[in-house]
C-alpha positions as CSV (number, residue, x, y, z in Angstrom):
1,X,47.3,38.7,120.4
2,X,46.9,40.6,117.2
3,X,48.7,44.8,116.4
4,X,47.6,46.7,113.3
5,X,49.8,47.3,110.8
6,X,48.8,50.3,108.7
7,X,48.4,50.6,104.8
8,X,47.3,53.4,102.5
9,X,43.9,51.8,101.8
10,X,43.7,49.2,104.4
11,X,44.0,48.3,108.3
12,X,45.1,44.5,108.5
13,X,45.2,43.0,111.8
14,X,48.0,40.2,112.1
15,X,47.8,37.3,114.2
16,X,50.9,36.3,115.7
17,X,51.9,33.2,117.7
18,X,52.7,33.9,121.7
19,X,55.4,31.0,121.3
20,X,57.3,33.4,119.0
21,X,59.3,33.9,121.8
22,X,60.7,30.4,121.6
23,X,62.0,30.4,118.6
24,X,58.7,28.7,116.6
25,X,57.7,29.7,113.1
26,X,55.0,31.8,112.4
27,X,53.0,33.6,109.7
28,X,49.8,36.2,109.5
29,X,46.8,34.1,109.6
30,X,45.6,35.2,106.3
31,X,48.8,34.4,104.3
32,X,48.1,31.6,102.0
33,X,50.6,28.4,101.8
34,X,52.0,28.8,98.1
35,X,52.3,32.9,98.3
36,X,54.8,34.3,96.4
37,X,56.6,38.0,96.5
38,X,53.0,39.4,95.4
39,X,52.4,40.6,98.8
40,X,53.7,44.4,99.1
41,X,54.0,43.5,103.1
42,X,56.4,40.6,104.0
43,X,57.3,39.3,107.6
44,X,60.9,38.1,108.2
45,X,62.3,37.8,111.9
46,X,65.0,39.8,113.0
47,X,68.7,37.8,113.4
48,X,69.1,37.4,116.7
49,X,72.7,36.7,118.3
50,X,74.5,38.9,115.2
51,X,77.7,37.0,114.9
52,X,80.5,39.4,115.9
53,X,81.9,39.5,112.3
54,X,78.4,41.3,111.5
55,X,77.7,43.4,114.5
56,X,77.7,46.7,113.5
57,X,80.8,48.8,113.9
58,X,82.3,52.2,114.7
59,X,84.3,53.5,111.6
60,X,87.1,56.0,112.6
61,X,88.0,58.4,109.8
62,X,91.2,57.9,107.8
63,X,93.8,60.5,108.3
64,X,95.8,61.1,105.4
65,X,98.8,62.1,105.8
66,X,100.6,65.3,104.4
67,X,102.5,63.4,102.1
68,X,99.6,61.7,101.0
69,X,97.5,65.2,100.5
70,X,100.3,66.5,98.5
71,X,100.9,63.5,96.4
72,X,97.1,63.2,96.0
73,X,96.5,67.1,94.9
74,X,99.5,66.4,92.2
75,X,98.2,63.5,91.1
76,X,94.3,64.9,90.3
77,X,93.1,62.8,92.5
78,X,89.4,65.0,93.6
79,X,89.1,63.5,96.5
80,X,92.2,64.3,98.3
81,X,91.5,67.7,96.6
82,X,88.4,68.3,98.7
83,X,89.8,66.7,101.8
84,X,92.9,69.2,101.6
85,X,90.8,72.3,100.7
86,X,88.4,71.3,103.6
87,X,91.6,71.1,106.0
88,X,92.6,74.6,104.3
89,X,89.1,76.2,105.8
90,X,89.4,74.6,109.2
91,X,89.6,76.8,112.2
92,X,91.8,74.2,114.2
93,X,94.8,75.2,115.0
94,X,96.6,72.0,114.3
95,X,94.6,71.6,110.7
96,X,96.5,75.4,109.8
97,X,99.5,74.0,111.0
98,X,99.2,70.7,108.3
99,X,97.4,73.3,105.9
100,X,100.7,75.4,105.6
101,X,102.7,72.4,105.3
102,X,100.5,71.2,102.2
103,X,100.6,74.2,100.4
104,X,104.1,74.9,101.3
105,X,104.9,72.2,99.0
106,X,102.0,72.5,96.2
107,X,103.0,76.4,96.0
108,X,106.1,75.6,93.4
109,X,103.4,73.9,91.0
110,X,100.9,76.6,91.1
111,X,100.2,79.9,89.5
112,X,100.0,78.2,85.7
113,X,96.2,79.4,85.7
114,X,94.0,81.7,84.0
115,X,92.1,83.3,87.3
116,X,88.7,84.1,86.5
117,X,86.6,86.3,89.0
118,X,82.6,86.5,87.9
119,X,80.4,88.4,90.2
120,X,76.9,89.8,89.9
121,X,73.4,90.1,91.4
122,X,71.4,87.5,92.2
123,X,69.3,86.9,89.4
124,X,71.5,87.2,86.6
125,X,72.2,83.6,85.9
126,X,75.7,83.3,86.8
127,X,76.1,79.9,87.8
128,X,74.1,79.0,84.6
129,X,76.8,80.8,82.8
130,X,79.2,79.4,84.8
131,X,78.3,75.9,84.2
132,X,78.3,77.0,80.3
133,X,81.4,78.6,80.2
134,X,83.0,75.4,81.4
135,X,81.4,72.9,79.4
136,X,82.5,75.0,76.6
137,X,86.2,74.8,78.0
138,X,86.2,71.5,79.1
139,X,84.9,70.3,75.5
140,X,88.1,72.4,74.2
141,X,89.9,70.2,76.6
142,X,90.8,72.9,79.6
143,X,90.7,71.2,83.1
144,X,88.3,73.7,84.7
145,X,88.3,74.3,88.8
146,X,85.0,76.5,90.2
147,X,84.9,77.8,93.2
148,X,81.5,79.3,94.1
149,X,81.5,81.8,97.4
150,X,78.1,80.6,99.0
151,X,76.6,83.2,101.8
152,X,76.2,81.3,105.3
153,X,73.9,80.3,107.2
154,X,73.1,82.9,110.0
155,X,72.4,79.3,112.1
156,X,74.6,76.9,111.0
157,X,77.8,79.0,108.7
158,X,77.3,76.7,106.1
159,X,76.3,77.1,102.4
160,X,73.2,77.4,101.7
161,X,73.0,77.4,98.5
162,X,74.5,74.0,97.4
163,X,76.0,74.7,93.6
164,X,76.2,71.1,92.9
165,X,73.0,71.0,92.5
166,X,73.1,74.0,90.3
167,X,75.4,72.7,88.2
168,X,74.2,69.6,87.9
169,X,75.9,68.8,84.4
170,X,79.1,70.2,84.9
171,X,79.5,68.6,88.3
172,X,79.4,65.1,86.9
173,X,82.8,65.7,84.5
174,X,85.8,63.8,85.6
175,X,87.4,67.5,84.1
176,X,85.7,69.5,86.5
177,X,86.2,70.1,89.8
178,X,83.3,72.3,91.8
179,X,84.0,73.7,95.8
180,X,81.1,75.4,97.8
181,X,82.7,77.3,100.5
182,X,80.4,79.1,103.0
183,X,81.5,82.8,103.2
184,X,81.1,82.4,106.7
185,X,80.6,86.0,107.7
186,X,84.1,87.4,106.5
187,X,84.4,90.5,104.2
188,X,82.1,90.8,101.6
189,X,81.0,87.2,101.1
190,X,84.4,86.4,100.1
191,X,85.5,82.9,101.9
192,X,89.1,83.9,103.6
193,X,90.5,81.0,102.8
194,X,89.7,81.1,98.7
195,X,93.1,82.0,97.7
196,X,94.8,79.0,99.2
197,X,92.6,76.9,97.4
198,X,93.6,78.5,94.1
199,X,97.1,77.2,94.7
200,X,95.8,73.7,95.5
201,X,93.2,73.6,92.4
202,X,96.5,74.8,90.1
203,X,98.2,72.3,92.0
204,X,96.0,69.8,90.9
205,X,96.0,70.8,87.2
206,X,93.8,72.7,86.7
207,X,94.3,75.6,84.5
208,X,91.1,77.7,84.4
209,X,89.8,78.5,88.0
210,X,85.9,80.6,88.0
211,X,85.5,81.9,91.2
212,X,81.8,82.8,91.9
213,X,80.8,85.7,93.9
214,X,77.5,86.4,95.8
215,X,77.5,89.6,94.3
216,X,76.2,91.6,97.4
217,X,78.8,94.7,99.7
218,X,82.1,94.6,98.8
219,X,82.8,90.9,97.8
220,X,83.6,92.5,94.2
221,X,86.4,94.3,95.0
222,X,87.9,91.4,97.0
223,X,87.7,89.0,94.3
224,X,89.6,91.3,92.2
225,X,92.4,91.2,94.2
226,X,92.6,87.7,93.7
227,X,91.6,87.0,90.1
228,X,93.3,88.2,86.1
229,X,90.1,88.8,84.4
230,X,86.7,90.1,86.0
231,X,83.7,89.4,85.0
232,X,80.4,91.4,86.2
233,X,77.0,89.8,85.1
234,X,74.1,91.8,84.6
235,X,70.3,91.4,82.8
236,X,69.1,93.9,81.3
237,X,65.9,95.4,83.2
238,X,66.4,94.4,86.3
239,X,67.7,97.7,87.4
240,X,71.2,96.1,87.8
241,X,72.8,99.5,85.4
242,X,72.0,102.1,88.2
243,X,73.2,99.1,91.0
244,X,76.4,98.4,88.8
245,X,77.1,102.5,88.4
246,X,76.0,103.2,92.6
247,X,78.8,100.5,93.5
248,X,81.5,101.4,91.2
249,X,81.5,98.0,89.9
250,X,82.0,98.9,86.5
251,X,85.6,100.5,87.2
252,X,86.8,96.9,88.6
253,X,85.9,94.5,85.8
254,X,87.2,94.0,82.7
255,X,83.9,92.8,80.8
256,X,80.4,93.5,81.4
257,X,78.1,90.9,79.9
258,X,74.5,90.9,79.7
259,X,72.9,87.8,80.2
260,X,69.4,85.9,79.3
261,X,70.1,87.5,75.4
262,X,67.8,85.2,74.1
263,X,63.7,84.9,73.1
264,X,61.6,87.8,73.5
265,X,64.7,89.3,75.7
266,X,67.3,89.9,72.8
267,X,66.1,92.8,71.6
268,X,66.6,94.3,75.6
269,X,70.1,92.8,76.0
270,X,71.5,94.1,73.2
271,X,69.9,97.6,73.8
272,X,71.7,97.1,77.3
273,X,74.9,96.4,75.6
274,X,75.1,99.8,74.0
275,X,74.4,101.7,76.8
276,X,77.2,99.8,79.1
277,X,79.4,100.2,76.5
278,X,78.9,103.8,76.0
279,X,79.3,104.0,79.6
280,X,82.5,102.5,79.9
281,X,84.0,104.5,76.9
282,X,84.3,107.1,79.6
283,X,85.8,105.3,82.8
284,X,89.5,104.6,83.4
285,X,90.3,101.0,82.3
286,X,90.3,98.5,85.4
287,X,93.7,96.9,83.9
288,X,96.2,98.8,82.5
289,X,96.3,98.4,78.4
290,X,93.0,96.7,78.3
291,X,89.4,98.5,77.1
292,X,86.7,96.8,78.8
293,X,83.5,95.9,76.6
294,X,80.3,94.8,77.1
295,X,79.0,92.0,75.6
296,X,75.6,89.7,75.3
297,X,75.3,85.9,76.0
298,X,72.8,83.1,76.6
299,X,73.5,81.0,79.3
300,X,71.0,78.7,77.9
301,X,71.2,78.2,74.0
302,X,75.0,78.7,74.4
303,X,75.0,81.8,72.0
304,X,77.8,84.3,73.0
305,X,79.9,81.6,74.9
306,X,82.8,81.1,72.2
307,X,82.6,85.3,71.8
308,X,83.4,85.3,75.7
309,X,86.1,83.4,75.7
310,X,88.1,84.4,73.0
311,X,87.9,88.0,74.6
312,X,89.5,86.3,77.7
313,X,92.3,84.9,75.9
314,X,93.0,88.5,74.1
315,X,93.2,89.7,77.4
316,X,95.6,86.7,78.7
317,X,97.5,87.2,75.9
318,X,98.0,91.5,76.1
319,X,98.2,91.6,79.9
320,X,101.5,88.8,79.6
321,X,102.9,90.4,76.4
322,X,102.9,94.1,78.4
323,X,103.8,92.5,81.8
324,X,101.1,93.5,83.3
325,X,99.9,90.3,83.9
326,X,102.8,89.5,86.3
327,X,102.8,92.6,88.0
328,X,99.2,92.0,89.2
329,X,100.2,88.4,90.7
330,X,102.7,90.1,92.6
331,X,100.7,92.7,93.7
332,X,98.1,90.6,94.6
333,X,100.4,88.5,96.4
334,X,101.5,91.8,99.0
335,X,97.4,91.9,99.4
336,X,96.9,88.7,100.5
337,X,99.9,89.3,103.0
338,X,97.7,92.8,104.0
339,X,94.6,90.8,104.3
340,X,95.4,87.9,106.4
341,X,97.1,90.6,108.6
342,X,93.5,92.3,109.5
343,X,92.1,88.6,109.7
344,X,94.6,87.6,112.3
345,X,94.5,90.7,114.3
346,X,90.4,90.5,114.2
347,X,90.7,86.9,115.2
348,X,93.0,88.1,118.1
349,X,91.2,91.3,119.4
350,X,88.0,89.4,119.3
351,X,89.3,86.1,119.9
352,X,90.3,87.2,123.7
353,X,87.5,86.4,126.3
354,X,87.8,89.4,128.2
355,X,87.1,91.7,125.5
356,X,84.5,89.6,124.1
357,X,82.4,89.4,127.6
358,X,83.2,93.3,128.0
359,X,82.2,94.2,123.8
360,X,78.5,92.5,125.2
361,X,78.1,94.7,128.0
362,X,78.9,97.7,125.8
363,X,76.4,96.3,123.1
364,X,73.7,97.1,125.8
365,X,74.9,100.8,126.0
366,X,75.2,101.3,122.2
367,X,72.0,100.1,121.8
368,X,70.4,101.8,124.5
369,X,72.5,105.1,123.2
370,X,74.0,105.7,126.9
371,X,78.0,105.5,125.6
372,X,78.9,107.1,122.0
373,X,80.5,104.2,119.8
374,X,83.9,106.1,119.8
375,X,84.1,105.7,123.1
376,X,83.1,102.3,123.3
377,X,86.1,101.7,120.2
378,X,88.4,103.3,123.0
379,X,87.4,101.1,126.2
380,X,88.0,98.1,124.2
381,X,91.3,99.1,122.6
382,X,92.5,100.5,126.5
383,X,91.3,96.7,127.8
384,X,93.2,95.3,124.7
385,X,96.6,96.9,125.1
386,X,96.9,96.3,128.6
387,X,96.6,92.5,128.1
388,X,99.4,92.7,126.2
């Protein structure tokens, strides 16, 4: 009885004992007596009656507690870290219920951050920059958090972008802590559940948090509402200045720097710079007591980096002597109040069965231009109210 067994160069046909069924030895005819591990295609026989010690067996997750979570966040310990954001995002009911519980208690050892939002289009380098920036810091001896806003999967809602492997260098430092978040389809790109995980990566130590926008709708403006200092990143000739003037990006950040300033591209950047800077001479300051500059940086020989930062302490240090600073938080804090409000009562309108089948069949007549989309807004919100 022989079966081919397929190389790249070469078919060999094996030779195989019919008493291998009870138990015998046996070997391919053309193996010689005194072979050693030269052969790239060995033979060994499969165990057969595993001991139960060995059989393979079905591993059941570890729940950690919320005592454990909490102690874990405080501690550093990454892992835990993860594991708690990841019960943060969850859409289980029972996880939000834990979720509250764990930040409940990480919330007093929070807020002692510098909030970083950094947004632009695709294109311009930013998680190059990012992973730059907080080398830089890290080397200084900052404990740097980033979370990067990844846009989902129409298929699947996950990321699909995978920073990790982006920041390849960055990712490896015990000082560093990197989160993916799929946006998930929520406003602007913006994961709903980022701010909660700010209060666990501050929680954790970590005093500089990046947060990384897609750059796309209006994912800039909801980052802003939950960062200190924004950051919009641009390259010159890309067409990103008429982009950056159409969405009234400039008027929300509090630096605008032009990235790639290096090589053949220098002479560009800087001639970017000027203009950018001439054009935010004339625009009302995004925070109050701040003049927002533009400035040039290389992602990849470093130059610009140090500049960068030490314009984000000036601002840390201004915004807190004025109280603006403060102020923000607080505001910010009413936002996030406002926004989970519209999440919840999103979740709830659409969240009810009856007014998701009858939103299909009124999909049908939109489309097919028989109802007016007012009037559609109405049937839904008449369906709505009387469930309640």
């Amino acid at each position: 009885m022989g079966f081919p067994i397929f190389s790249s160069d070469t078919v060999f046909l094996f030779k195989v004992d019919m008493d291998i069924e009870n138990n015998k030895s046996y070997k391919p005819d053309w193996t010689p007596d005194n072979h050693g591990d030269e052969f790239a295609i060995r033979i060994v026989k499969g165990v057969e009656n595993r001991p139960e010690n060995l059989r393979q067996k079905s591993f059941k997750r570890k729940e950690f507690t919320t005592e454990e979570l909490v102690n874990g966040v405080l501690e550093g310990n990454r892992i835990l870290l993860a594991k708690t954001i990841t019960l943060i995002e969850s859409t289980s009911q029972n996880h939000q219920l834990r979720a509250k519980e764990v930040l409940t208690q990480l919330l007093p050892h929070s807020g002692k951050s510098l909030r970083i939002g950094i947004s632009g289009v695709p294109g311009a380098g930013k998680s190059t920059l990012i992973e730059a920036l907080g080398v830089y810091l890290i080397n200084l001896g900052h404990k740097v958090a980033v979370l990067t806003i990844d846009p989902s999967s129409s298929i699947s809602k996950g990321s699909i972008l995978g920073d990790k492997t982006r920041m390849e260098k960055l990712s490896k430092d015990e000082n560093c802590f990197i989160r993916p978040s799929p946006s998930s389809g929520t406003l602007g790109g913006v994961a709903r559940k980022t701010r909660e995980s700010i209060t666990a990566c501050e929680a954790a130590g970590y005093n500089i948090i990046l947060i990384e926008t897609v750059g796309v709708g209006q994912s800039e403006t909801t980052v802003r509402s939950m960062v200190d200092f924004f950051l919009l990143v641009l390259i010159s000739g890309g067409g990103d200045e008429l982009q950056g003037m159409k969405k009234g990006v400039m008027e929300i950040c509090d630096a605008i720097l032009i990235n790639k300033a290096d090589g053949e591209n220098k002479r560009k950047a800087l001639m970017a710079k000027a203009e950018f800077s001439s054009a935010l001479h004339y625009l009302y300051p995004s925070t109050e007591g701040w003049e927002s500059k533009a400035y040039t940086a290389s992602a990849i020989t470093g130059e610009g980096i140090e500049e960068l930062w030490t314009e984000m302490l000036k601002f840390e240090e201004i915004t807190k002597t004025s109280g603006v600073f403060e102020r923000r938080r607080r505001l910010q804090n009413i936002e996030w109040v406002e926004f989970m409000i519209k999440d919840y009562l999103f979740d709830s309108f659409f969240g009810n069965k009856q007014i998701s089948a009858q939103f299909t069949e009124l999909k049908e007549k939109l489309l097919n231009g028989e109802i007016l989309p007012s009037a559609a807004f109405d049937l839904l919100k008449e369906t709505y109210f009387k469930l309640k």
